[in-house]
C-alpha positions in Angstrom: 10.7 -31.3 22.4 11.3 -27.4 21.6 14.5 -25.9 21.9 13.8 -23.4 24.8 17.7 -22.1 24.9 16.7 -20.1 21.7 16.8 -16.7 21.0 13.0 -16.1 19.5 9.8 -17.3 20.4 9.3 -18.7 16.4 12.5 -20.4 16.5 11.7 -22.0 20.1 8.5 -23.2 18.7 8.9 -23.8 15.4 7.5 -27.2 14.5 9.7 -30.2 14.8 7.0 -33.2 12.9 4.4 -32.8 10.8 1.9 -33.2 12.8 2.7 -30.3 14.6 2.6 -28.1 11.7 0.0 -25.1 12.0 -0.9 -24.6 8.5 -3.4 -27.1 7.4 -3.3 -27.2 4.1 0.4 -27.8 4.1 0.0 -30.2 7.1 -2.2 -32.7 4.7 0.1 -32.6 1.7 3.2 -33.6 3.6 1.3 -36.5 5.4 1.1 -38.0 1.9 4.5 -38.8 2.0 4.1 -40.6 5.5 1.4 -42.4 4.3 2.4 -43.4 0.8 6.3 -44.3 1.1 6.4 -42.0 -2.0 8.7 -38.7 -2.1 9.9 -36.8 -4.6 13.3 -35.4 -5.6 12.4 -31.9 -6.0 10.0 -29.6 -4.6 8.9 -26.7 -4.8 7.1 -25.1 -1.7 5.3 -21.5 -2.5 3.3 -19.6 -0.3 3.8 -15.8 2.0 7.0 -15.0 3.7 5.9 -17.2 7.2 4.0 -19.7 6.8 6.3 -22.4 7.5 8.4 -23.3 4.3 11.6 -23.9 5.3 10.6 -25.3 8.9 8.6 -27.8 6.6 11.8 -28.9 4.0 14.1 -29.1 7.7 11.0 -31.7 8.8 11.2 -33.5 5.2 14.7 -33.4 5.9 14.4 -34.8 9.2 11.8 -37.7 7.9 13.8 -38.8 5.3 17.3 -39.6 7.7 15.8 -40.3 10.9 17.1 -43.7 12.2 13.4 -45.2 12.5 13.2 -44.7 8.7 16.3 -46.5 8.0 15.5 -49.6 7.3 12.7 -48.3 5.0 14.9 -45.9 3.2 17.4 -49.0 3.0 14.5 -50.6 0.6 14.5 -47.4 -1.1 18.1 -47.6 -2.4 17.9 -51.3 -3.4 14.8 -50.6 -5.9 12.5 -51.8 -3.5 9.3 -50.1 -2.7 8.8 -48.4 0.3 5.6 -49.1 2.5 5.1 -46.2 5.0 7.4 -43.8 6.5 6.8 -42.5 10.5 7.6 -39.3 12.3 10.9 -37.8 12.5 11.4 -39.1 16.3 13.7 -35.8 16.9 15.8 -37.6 19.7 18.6 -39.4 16.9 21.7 -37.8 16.2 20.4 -37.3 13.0 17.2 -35.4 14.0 19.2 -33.7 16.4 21.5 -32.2 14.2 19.2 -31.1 11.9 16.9 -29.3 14.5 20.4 -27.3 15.2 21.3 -26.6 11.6 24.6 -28.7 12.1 24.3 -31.9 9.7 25.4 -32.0 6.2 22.3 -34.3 5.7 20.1 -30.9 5.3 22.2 -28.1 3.5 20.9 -24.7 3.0 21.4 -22.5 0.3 20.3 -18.3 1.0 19.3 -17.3 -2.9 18.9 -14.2 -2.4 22.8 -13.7 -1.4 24.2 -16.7 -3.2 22.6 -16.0 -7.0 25.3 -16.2 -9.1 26.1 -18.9 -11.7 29.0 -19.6 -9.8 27.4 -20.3 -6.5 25.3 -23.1 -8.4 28.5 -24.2 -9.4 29.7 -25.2 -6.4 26.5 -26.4 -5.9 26.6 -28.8 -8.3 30.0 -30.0 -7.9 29.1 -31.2 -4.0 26.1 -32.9 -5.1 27.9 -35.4 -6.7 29.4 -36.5 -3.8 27.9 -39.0 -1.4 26.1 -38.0 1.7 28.5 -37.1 4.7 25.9 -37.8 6.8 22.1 -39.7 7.2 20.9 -41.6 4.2 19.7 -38.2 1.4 21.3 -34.9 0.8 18.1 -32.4 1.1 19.3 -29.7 -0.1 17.3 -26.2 0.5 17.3 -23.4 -1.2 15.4 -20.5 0.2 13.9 -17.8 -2.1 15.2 -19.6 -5.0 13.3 -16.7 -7.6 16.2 -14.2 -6.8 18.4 -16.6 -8.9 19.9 -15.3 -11.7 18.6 -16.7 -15.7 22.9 -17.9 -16.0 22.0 -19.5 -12.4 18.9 -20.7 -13.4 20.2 -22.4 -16.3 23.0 -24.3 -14.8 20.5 -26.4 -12.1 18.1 -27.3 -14.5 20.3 -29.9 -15.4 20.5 -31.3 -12.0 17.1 -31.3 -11.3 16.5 -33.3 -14.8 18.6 -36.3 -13.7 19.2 -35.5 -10.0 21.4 -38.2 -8.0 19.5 -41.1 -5.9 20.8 -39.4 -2.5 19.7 -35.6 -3.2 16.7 -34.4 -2.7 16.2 -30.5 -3.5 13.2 -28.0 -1.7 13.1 -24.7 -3.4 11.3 -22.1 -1.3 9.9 -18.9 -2.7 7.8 -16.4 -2.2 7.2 -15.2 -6.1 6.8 -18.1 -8.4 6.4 -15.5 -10.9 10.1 -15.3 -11.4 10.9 -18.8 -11.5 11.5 -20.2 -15.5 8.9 -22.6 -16.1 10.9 -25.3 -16.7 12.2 -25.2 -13.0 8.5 -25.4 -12.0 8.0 -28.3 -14.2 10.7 -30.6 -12.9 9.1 -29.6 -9.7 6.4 -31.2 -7.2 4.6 -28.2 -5.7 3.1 -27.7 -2.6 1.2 -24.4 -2.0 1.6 -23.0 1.8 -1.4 -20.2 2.0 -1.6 -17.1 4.2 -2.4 -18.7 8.1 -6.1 -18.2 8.9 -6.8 -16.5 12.5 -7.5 -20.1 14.1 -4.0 -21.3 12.7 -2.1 -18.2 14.0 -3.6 -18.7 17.5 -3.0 -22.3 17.9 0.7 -21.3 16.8 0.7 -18.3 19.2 -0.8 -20.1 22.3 2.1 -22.7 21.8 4.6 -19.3 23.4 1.9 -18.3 25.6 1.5 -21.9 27.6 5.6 -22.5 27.6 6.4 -18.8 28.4 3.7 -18.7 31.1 2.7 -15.3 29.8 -1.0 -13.6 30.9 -3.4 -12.7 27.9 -6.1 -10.2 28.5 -9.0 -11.7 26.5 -9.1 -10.0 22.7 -5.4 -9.2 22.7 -4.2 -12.5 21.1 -7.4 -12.1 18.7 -5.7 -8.7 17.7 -1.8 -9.9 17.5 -3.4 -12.5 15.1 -4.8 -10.0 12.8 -1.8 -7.5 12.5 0.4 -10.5 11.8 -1.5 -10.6 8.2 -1.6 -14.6 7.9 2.4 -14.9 8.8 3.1 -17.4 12.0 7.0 -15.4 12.3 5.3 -12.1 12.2 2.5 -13.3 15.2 4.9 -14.5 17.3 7.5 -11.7 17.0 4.9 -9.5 17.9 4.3 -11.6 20.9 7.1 -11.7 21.8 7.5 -8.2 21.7 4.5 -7.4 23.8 5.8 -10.0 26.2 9.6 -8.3 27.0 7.8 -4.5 26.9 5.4 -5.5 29.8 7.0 -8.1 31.7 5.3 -11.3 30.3 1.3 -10.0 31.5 -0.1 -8.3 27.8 -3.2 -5.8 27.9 -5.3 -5.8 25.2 -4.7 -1.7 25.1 -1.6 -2.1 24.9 -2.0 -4.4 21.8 -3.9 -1.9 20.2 -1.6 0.7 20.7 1.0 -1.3 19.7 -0.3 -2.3 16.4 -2.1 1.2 15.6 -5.2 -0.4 16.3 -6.3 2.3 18.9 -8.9 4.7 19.1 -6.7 7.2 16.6 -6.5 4.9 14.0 -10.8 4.1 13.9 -11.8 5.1 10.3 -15.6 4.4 10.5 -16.2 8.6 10.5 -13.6 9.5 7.8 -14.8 6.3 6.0 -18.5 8.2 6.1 -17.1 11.7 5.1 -15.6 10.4 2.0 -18.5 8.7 0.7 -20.3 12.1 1.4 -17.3 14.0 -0.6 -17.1 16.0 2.4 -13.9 17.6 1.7 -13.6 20.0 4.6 -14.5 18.0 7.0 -12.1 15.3 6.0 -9.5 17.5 5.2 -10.4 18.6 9.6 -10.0 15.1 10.2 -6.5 14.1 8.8 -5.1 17.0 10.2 -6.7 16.2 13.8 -4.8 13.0 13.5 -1.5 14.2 12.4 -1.8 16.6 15.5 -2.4 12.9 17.5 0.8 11.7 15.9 -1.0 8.9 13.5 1.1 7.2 10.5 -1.3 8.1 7.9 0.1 5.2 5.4 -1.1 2.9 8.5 -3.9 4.7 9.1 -4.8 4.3 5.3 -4.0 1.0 5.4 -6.8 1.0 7.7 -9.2 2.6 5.5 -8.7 0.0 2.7 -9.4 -3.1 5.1 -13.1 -1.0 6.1 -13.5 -0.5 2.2 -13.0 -4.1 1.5 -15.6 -5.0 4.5 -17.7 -2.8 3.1 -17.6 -3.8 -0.6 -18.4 -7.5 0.4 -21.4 -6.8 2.2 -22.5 -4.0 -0.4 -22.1 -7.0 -2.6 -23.9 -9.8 -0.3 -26.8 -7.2 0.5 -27.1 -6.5 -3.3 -26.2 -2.6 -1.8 -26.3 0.2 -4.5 -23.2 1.7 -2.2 -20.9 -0.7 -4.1 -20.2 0.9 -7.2 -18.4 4.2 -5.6 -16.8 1.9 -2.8 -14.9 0.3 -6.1 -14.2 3.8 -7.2 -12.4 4.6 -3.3 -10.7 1.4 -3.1 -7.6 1.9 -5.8 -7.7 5.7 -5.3 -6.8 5.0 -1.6 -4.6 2.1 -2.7 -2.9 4.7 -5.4 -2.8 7.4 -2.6 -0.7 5.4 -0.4 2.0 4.6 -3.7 2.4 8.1 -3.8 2.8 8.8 0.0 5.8 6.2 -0.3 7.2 7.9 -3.1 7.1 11.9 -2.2 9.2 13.7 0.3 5.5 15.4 1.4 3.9 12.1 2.1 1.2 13.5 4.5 0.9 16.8 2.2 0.2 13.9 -0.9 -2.7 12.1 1.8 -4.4 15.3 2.4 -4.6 16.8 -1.4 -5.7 13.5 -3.0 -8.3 12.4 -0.3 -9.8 16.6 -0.6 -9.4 15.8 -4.6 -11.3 13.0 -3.9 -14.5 14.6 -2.5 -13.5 17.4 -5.1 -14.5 14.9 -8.3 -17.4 14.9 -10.1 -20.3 12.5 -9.8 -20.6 11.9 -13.5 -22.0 15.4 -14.0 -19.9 17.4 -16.6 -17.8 20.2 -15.5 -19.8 23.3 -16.6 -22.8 22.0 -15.3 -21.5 20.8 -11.7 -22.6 24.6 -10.0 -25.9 24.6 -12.0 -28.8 26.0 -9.7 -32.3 24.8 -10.5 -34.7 28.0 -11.2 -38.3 26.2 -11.3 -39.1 23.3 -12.1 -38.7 22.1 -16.1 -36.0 25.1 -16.1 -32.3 24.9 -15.9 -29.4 28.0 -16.1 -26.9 27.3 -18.2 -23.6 29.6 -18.5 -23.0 28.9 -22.2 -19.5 31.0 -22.4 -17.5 33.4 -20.5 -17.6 37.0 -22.3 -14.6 38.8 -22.0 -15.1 42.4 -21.1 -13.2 45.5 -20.4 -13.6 46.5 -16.9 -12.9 50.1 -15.4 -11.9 50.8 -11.8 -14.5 49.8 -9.3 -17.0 49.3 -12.3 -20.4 47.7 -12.4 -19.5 45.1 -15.3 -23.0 43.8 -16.9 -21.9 40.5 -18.3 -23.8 39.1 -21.3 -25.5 35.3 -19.7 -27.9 33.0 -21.8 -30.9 31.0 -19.7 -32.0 28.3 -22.0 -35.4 27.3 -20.0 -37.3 24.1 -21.6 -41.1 24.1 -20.8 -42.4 20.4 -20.8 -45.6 21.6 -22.2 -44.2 22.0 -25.2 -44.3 18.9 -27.2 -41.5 19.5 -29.1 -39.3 20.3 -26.2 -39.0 24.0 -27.8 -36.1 26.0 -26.5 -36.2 29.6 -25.3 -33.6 31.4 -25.3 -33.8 35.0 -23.3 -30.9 37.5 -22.8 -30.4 38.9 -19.6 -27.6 41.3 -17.2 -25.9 40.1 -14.3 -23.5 42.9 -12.2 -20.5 41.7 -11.1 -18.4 44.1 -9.1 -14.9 43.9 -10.1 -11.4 44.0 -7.8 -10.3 47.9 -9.3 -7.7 48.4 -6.7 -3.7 48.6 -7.6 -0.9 45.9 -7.2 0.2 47.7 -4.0 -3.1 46.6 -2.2 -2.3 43.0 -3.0 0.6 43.2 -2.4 0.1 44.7 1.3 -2.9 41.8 1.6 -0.8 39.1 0.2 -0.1 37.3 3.2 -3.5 37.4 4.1 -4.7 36.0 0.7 -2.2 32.9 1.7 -3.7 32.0 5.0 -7.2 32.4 3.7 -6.1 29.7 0.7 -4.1 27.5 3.6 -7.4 25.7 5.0 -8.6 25.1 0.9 -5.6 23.6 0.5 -2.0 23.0 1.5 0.0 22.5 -1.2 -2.2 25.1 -3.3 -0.4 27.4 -0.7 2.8 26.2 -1.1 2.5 26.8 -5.0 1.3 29.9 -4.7 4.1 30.7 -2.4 6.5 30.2 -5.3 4.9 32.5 -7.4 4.2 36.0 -7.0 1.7 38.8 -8.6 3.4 41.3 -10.8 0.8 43.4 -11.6 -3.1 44.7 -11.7 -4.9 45.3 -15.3 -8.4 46.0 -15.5 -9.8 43.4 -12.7 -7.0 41.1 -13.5 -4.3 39.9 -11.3 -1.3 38.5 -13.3 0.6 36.0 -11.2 4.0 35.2 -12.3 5.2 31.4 -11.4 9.1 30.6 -12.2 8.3 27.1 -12.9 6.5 26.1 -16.0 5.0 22.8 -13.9 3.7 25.5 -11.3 2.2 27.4 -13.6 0.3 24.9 -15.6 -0.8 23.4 -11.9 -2.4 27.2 -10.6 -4.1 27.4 -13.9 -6.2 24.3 -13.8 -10.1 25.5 -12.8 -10.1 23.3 -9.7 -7.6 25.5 -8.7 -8.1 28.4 -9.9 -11.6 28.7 -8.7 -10.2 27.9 -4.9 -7.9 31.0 -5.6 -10.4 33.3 -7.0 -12.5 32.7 -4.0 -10.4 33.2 -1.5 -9.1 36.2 -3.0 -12.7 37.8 -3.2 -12.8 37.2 0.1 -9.9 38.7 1.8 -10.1 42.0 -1.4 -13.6 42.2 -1.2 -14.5 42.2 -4.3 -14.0 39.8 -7.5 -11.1 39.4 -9.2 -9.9 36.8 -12.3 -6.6 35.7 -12.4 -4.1 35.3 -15.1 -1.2 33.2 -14.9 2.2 34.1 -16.5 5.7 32.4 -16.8 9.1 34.5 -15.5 11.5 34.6 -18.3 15.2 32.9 -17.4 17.2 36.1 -15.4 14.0 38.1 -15.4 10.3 38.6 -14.6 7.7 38.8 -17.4 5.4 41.2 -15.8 7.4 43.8 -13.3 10.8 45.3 -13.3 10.9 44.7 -9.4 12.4 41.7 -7.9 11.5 41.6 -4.4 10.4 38.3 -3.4 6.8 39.1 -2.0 5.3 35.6 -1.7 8.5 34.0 -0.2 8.9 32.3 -3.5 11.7 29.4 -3.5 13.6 28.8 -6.6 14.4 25.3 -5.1 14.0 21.7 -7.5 13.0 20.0 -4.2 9.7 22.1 -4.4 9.1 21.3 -8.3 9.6 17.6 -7.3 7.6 18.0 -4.2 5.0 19.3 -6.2 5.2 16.9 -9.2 4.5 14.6 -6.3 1.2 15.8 -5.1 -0.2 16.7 -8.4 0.9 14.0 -10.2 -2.5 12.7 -10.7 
């Protein structure tokens, strides 16, 4: 019964009755007509891109001008009542013709290239004619929502009064889009995504007539990356079949479709929920070293996160609520990868961001370190101070301590001195340790590097570092206190002693700061790097 001269496994065993349909749901609503004698004149099949829509309307086709219906459908166009339909038997002229896409019984109509107003002219103008061929016109019209609102417009009218021998099936895969009085002219039968048994009973169909060998759990996996679509399943099938010779491996399934060992995200699933940002951000880069697509592999990551929430949710788990927080930052994560020319750069700086946010604690209080219990420091505001050269600064800081004894929660208030020991070196010696300053930033963060490689410090007042950033975008980004604190600490590091930083914006043909002009910090007056970075900070 399948045609085995064509090209592609889902055309060779596409379904030729409805009984052999693989989607159940759709299976039981098209056995109505069998059973009652009763069809409409236009329908409307939604559902995912393939799960059978059009190989359905060719079978409805097929039903309604196969010879062994004739005499019924003879009833039909007296007035009569029709009893029962059968199978198309798929061995008449008819049936033949329409398996091969030849007869002008069953007429299809691509929307998506034919949209225009005058398309459903022409359309119109031929279904006023009588049938060519068979008994009905069915004519199909596949992802009928790209038509325009002109296009729309002129079929309504048709589907209103259509003739006795035309019968219309409008496929789509966004009802959304279709005007709601198309929809309610229309009989609708809802195709759903194919569940894992479906997609195997469709897939083992190739593997008994192409004689292929399965290892055990590969068919299981082609199912799953197909996503509910019988066309994807068996084009992936079929290519596992031509790359090794017609005997499939389940490893080579998994490599195939990035199921692998490289794309396992149980461990960077963990780190997340432990805001473990340098570990995670160790772990992204390990697999971009392993070549792994990271939109895959955070495709990945949402699928575990949905797993997850529904058994936090069936164990009553008090995991849920932050699993509900990662889900849309991952989904958003990935919408920005697609969009930037730095996609991985964009994975790496939101998924660190993410272990970066706060817990619901507010922003001064995030670093606050416990003295004795009923006690908390508090740094109520920074005190600005002039500092000499390699000065011991003693820096005004309140401790507010609370003693539970007291009834009235009485607050004491004492005044103490902490010594900070500020950078007092020159510009020259960041200058000469500049590079060194960028490497010890690069592991913090990589696109904090890359801004601060379009910047450069012009000079050295009092403890002080004044940057100077020739974007405005750049500069409001390096002044936020996320980053800013990443900078300062790094820099303490490499100068060995603390420094604050101050950020300033060039003037247009000029520097604010410094008369000289070399280009220190390998700063790139370039708009890709403004959009780059709009990119990754965008959020």
């Amino acid at each position: 019964m399948y045609n085995k001269t064509a090209m592609s496994y889902y055309t060779t065993y596409r379904p030729q009755t409805i009984e052999e349909l693989d989607l159940v749901k759709a299976r039981q609503a098209l056995s109505a007509i069998l059973t009652s004698g009763k069809f409409a004149q236009t329908y409307l099949f939604v559902g995912p891109k393939g799960t059978g829509k059009t190989s359905s309307a060719r079978i409805v086709a097929k039903l309604l001008n196969c010879e062994k219906n004739r005499k019924q459908m003879s009833l039909r166009e007296k007035g009569e009542a029709i009893s029962k339909l059968v199978e198309p038997c798929n061995e008449c002229e008819n049936c033949q013709r329409i398996t091969r896409g030849s007869s002008l019984a069953c007429l299809e109509m691509d929307a998506a290239s034919n949209r225009g107003i005058d398309d459903i002219r022409t359309l119109r103008e031929r279904i006023g004619l009588a049938p060519a061929e068979g008994v009905v016109t069915v004519y199909i019209i596949d992802e009928v929502h790209m038509l325009t609102t002109e296009a729309f417009n002129a079929l309504l009218k048709t589907l209103e009064e259509p003739p006795k021998h035309a019968v219309f099936i409008l496929c789509t895969t966004d009802p959304q889009k279709i005007p709601g009085t198309v929809v309610s002219r229309c009989t609708q039968i809802q195709f759903t995504k194919a569940t894992n048994e479906e997609l195997l009973h469709s897939l083992n169909k190739a593997v008994v007539g192409e004689k292929l060998t399965v290892e055990d759990g590969a068919l299981e996996l082609i199912a799953l990356h197909a996503d509910g679509s019988f066309r994807d399943g068996m084009k992936m099938l079929e290519h596992m079949a031509m790359q090794t010779g017609g005997k499939i491996l389940l490893d080579q399934v998994k490599e195939a479709t990035s199921y692998g060992e490289n794309y396992e995200v149980e461990t960077l699933l963990s780190l997340l929920l432990e805001r473990e940002a340098k570990a995670v951000l160790a772990e992204i880069l390990a697999r971009e070293e392993k070549g792994v697509d990271l939109l895959t592999l955070l495709k990945r990551l949402l699928s575990e996160v949905r797993l997850k929430v529904i058994a936090a949710v069936e164990q009553n788990s008090g995991e849920v609520k932050e699993l509900l927080e990662l889900a849309p930052f991952i989904d958003t994560t990935a919408s920005q990868m697609k969009l930037s020319v730095l996609p991985d750069a964009v994975c790496e700086a939101r998924l660190v961001l993410w272990c970066d946010k706060s817990t619901g604690i507010p922003e001064e209080k995030r670093s606050t370190t416990p003295l004795v219990q009923g006690q908390t420091r508090v740094v109520r505001q920074p005190v600005k101070t002039e500092v000499a050269p390699q000065a011991k600064v003693k820096v005004p800081v309140k401790i507010e301590t609370k003693h539970e004894e007291v009834k009235k929660e009485k607050e004491i208030v004492d005044e103490v001195e902490l010594e900070i020991d500020f950078f007092g070196g020159q510009l020259d010696e960041v200058m000469q340790k500049w590079q060194a300053i960028l490497a010890a930033v690069r592991p913090l963060n990589h696109s904090l590097e890359a801004l601060l490689r379009s910047a450069r410090p012009v000079a050295v007042d009092n403890g002080i570092l004044q940057i100077e950033a020739f974007y405005k975008f750049h500069k409001e980004q390096l002044e936020q206190d996320r980053h800013r604190r990443k900078l300062e600490e790094a820099m303490a590091q490499v100068l060995g002693s603390q420094i604050r930083l101050e950020f300033l914006l060039a003037q247009k043909g000029g520097t604010s700061g410094n008369k000289k002009d070399d280009n220190v910090s390998g700063a790139v007056e370039d708009d890709s790097l403004v959009k780059a970075a709009e990119e990754i900070f965008g959020n």
